[in-house]
N, C-alpha and C positions, 0 to 999 in steps of 0.2 A: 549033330545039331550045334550050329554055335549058337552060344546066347552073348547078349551084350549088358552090362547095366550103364541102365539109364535114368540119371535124378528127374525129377516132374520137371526143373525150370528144362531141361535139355530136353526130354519130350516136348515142352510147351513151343519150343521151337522148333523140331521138326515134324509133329504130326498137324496135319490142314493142308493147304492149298500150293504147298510151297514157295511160300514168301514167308521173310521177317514180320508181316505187315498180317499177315492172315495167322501166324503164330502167336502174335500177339494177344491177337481179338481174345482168345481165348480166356484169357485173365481174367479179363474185363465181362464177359458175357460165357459164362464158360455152362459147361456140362453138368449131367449131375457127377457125381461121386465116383458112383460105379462104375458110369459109361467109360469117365476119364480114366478110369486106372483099365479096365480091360481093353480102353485102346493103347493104352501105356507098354502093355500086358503083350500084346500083337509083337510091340518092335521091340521087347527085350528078349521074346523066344523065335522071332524072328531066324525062318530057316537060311541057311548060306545058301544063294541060286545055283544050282550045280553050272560047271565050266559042259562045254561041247554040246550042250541040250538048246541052244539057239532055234527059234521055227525061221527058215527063210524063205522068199519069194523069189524068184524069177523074174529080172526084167525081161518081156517077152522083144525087146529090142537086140540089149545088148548080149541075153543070157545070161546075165553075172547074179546070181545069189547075194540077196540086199537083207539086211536082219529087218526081224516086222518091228521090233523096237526098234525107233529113230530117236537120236537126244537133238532136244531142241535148245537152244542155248541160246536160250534168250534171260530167262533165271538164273544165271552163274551165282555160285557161294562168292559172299563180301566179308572180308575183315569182322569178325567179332567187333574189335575196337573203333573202326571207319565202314563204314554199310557202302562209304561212296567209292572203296577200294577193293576191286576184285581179289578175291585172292587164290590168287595162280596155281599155287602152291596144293590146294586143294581140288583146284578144277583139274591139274594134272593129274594128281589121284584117283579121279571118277573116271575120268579117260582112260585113266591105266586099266582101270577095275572096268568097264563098259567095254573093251577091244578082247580082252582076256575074257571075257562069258560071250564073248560071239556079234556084239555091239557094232555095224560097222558104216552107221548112216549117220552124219552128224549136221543139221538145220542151224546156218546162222541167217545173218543179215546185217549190212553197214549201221540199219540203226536200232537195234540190241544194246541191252549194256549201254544208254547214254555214248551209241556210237563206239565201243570195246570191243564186245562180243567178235565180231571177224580176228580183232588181236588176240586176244585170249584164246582164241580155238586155234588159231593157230600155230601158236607157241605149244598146247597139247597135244596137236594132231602131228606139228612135225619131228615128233619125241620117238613116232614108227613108220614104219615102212610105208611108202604111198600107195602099195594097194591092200594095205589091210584097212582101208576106208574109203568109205564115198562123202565131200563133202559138196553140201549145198548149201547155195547163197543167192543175193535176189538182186534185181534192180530195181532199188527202191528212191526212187527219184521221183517221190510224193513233191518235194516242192518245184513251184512251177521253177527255180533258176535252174534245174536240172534237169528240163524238159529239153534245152537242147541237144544238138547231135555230142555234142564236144565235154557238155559236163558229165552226159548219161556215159559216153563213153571211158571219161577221167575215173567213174564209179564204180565201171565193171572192172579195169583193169587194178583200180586199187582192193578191190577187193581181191586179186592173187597174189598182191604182194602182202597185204596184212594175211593170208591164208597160207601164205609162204608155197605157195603151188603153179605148176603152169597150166595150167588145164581145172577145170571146174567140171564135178560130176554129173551135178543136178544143178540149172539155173534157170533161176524162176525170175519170172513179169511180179512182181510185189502188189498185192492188193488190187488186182481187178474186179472190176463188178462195180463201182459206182455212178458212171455211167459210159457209153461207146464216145462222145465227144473226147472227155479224157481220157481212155482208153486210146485212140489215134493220138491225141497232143504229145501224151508220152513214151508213146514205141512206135507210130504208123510216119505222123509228116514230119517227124525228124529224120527218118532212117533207120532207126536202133532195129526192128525187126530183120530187115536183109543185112545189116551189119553185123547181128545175134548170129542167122542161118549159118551168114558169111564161116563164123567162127565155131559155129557146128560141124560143117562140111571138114574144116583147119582138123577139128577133133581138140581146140581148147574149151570147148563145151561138147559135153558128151551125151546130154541128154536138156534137151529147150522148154517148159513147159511153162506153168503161171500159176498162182494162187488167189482162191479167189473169196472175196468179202460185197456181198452186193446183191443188189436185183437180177431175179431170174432171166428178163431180155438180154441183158448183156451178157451173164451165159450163156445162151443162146444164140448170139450172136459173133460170142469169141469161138464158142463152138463149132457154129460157120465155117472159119476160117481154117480149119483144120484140114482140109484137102491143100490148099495152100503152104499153110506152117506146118502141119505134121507134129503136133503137140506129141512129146515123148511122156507128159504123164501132167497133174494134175492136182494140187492140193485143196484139198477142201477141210470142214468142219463137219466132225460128224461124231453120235453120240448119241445116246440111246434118249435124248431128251428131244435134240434138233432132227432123229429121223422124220419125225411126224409133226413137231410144235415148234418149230424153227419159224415158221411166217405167221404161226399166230402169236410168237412171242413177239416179234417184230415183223411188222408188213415188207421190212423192207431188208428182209432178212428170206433165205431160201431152203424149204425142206431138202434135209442130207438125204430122202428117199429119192428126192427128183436129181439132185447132185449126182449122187452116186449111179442111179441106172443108168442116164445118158450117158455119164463116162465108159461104163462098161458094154455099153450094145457097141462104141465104137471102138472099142479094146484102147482105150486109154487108160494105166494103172492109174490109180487113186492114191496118193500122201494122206493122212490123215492128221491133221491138227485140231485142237481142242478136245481129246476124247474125254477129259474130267469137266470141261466146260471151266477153267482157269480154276480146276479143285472145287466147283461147284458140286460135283456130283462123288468129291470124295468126301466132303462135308454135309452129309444129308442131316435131315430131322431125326433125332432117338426112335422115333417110332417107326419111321423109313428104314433105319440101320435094323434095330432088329428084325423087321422084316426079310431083308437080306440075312441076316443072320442064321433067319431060322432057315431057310434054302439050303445057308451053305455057310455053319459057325465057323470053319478053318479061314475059310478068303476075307480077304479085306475089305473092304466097300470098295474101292477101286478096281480093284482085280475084275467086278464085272463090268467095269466100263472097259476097261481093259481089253478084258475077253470079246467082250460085246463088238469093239472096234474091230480087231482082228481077226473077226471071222469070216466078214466077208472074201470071196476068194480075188475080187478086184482088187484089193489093199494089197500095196505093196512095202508100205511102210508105217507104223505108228508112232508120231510124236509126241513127247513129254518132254517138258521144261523140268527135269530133275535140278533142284537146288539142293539137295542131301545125300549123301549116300542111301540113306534109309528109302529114302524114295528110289532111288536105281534098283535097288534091293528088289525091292516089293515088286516092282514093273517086269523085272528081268522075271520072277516065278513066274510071272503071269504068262510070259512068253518064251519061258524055257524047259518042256515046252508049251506052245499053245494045246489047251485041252478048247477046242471050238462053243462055242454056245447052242444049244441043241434047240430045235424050231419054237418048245415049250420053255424055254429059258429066253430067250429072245423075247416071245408072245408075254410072258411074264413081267419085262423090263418095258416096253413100250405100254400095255394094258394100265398095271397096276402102280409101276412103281413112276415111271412116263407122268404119269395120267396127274397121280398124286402131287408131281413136283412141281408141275405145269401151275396146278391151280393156290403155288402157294403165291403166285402173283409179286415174285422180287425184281427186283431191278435187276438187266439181263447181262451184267456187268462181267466178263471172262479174268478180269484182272490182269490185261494184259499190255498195261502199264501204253497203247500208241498215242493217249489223248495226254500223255506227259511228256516234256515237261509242260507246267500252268503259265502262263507269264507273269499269275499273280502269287505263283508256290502252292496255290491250293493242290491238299493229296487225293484227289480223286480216287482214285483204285480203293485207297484205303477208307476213305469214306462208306464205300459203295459198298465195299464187303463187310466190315463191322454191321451195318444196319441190318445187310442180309442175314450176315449168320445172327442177330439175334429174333431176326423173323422169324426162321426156320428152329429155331430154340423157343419158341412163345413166350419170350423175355423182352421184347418191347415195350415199354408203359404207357399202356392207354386210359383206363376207365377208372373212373371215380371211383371210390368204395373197393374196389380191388386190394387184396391182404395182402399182396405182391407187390402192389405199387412204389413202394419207397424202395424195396431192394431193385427193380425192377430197374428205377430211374439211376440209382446211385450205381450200379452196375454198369448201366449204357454211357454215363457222363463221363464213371471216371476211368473205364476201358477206352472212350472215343481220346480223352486227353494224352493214353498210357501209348496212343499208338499214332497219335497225330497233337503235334503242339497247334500252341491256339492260332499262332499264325496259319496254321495250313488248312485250320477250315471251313467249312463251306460256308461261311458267313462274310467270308473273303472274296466272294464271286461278286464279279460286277456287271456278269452278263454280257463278254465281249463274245463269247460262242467259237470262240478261236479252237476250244477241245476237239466240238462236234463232227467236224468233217475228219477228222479220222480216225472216228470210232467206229469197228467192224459190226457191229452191233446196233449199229443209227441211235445209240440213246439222246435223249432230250436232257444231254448232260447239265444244262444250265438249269431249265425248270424241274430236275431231281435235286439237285444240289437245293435250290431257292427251297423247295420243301423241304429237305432236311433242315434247312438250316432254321427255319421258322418252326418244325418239330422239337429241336435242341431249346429253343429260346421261350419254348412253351413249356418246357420239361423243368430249365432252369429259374421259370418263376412261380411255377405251382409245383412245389415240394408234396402236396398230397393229392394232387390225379389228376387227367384230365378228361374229357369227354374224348370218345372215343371219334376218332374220322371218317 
């Protein structure tokens, strides 16, 4: 067993959701005592994932053995000193360390990384041999100047030269599901789809398929078209939260239960993204965690999102946005090998623990940074998760006479400042709604922001309570 030491400030930053920004939070709205040190306690006895123990899947296309761990690299580690500077230097390192335990699926997209992420993966991936990896990347030509034949095309082909490849393993339609009008604007009456095939048939795309964020018709209907396009596979959101509470957390959002079977009755493998819900479901409530704890003290609270994702036998891959080593760490146990979730551990996780998260009523935020940049610099993401994790902490301050209220306040004001300066927020919104359309999640980002920020301004002039909402 290797163990590591690790000072609290370096825990503070690597254990949570995998960001700077969700590391942070913790300062400011933190744990109790004990919690904090026995999650401390996790990654300093922290087992080495053994080499050769990989679980793999089968493309039932091309045959090729894909690891069920996928890194998604969209979180890349940034400079200690510059957050706005990737640093290479480290990302080549996890890549070294994620191909060498059996790692060999890697998820970008042109617009990761403030538009990096394809460079950055590149410069890692081309350090080994081109087929000890499959990389995937998307056509993500969200804006309308890109809805042409000629830009979407400029898109896909830049994306092999920042990927330093001549062929692309896995390439995805970027965020489908908002509705079939744009669904056609962007791949059908320009051409991109028989252009896409065109380059399937060539073999520089080797597997065609799409990812999808949206309303169940347009599933349904890109579904359709699969006698046609011959979808090689399929990324969805799935998570022991969104199998069953995915459309009542949002109407306009689709349970992973209905996601997932249709893919499978038509033998289309499944991608999996969000299994933690952007670390939502690696940051549960104390009372949550020892719940799991008491199931199963060895594993981490991830580990059974983890598991949870992995077991179906249509999943052919699972995605995590690793920003730490410690996070590849932990995810490769989970999947080296997969030990499956058994019918009472599954029942378990949707019942009780599902059931529980569902009704703590947060704002459905993944932290997945697409409603940024703001054009006003508002930090959105990090808004959105400080409030959460102090919900899910019963550290918010509401009610008059409450013996908690002053630490309560002083805690939420000077953790929101520790992780967001004053310019970035939410009292900066002006309500242009420019975020909303591309949030996978449909939030009412403007009138969440307007209530926080009227929460902050109520907090900041009654120092001793307020009535509760």
């Amino acid at each position: 067993m290797e163990k590591k030491n690790i000072s609290r400030r370096s825990f503070l930053k690597l254990f949570g959701a995998g960001t700077v920004a969700t590391a942070a939070i913790l300062a400011g709205c933190k744990q109790s005592d004990k919690a904090e040190q026995q999650a401390a306690d996790e990654y300093k006895n922290q087992v080495e994932p053994p080499v050769g123990k990989m679980t793999y899947r089968e493309n039932p296309k091309t045959k090729e053995k894909v690891s069920l761990l996928g890194y998604g690299m969209m979180r890349l580690p940034t400079k200690v000193d510059n957050n706005d500077e990737f640093d290479q230097e480290m990302i080549n390192r996890q890549v070294d360390y994620a191909i060498e335990h059996g790692l060999n699926y890697f998820d970008t997209s042109p617009v990761y990384c403030q538009g990096k992420s394809e460079h950055c993966t590149g410069i890692a991936l081309s350090r080994h041999p081109r087929d000890k990896y499959f990389v995937a990347t998307k056509l993500s030509n969200f804006n309308p100047e890109y809805h042409s034949r000629e830009k979407a095309i400029e898109m896909y082909h830049n994306s092999m030269k920042e990927l330093q490849v001549d062929y692309i393993d896995y390439y995805l339609l970027h965020s489908v599901g908002g509705s079939w009008d744009e669904f056609e604007k962007r791949y059908v009456d320009n051409g991109m789809m028989d252009y896409l095939m065109k380059e399937r048939e060539a073999g520089r795309i080797r597997n065609l398929g799409f990812s999808f964020h949206g309303i169940q018709s347009v599933f349904d209907q890109v579904l359709a078209t699969h006698e046609k396009y011959h979808w090689d596979f399929c990324q969805i959101e799935l998570n022991y939260l969104d199998w069953d509470f995915a459309n009542e957390i949002s109407q306009s959002n689709v349970d992973a239960r209905y996601l997932y079977d249709e893919l499978h009755k038509r033998g289309i493998p499944a991608v999996i993204m969000e299994p933690l819900l952007g670390g939502r479901l690696a940051n549960l409530p104390q009372y949550l965690v020892a719940e799991l704890k008491s199931h199963a003290p060895e594993k981490s609270v991830a580990s059974w999102a983890f598991r949870y994702a992995g077991t179906p036998e249509g999943v052919l891959t699972v995605l995590s946005g690793m920003t730490y080593m410690e996070h590849l760490k932990d995810n490769l146990l989970s999947y080296c090998p997969l030990v499956p979730l058994s019918a009472d551990e599954q029942e378990y996780l949707h019942e009780d623990i599902a059931r529980k998260i569902f009704g703590l009523e947060n704002i459905p935020c993944n932290d997945c940074k697409y409603c940024m940049p703001c054009p006003y610099g508002i930090d959105i993401p990090a808004i959105f998760v400080h409030y959460n994790k102090c919900k899910n902490e019963g550290t918010l301050p509401y009610t008059v006479g409450d013996a908690e209220y002053r630490k309560h306040r002083r805690q939420y004001l000077i953790g929101l400042n520790r992780i967001v300066p004053p310019e970035r927020q939410p009292d900066h919104c002006i309500g242009c709604h420019q975020c909303e359309p591309h949030c996978p999640q449909s939030i009412r980002i403007t009138r969440e922001l307007h209530k926080i920020s009227d929460f902050i301004e109520q907090l900041r002039r009654n120092p001793d309570g307020l009535e509760k909402a």
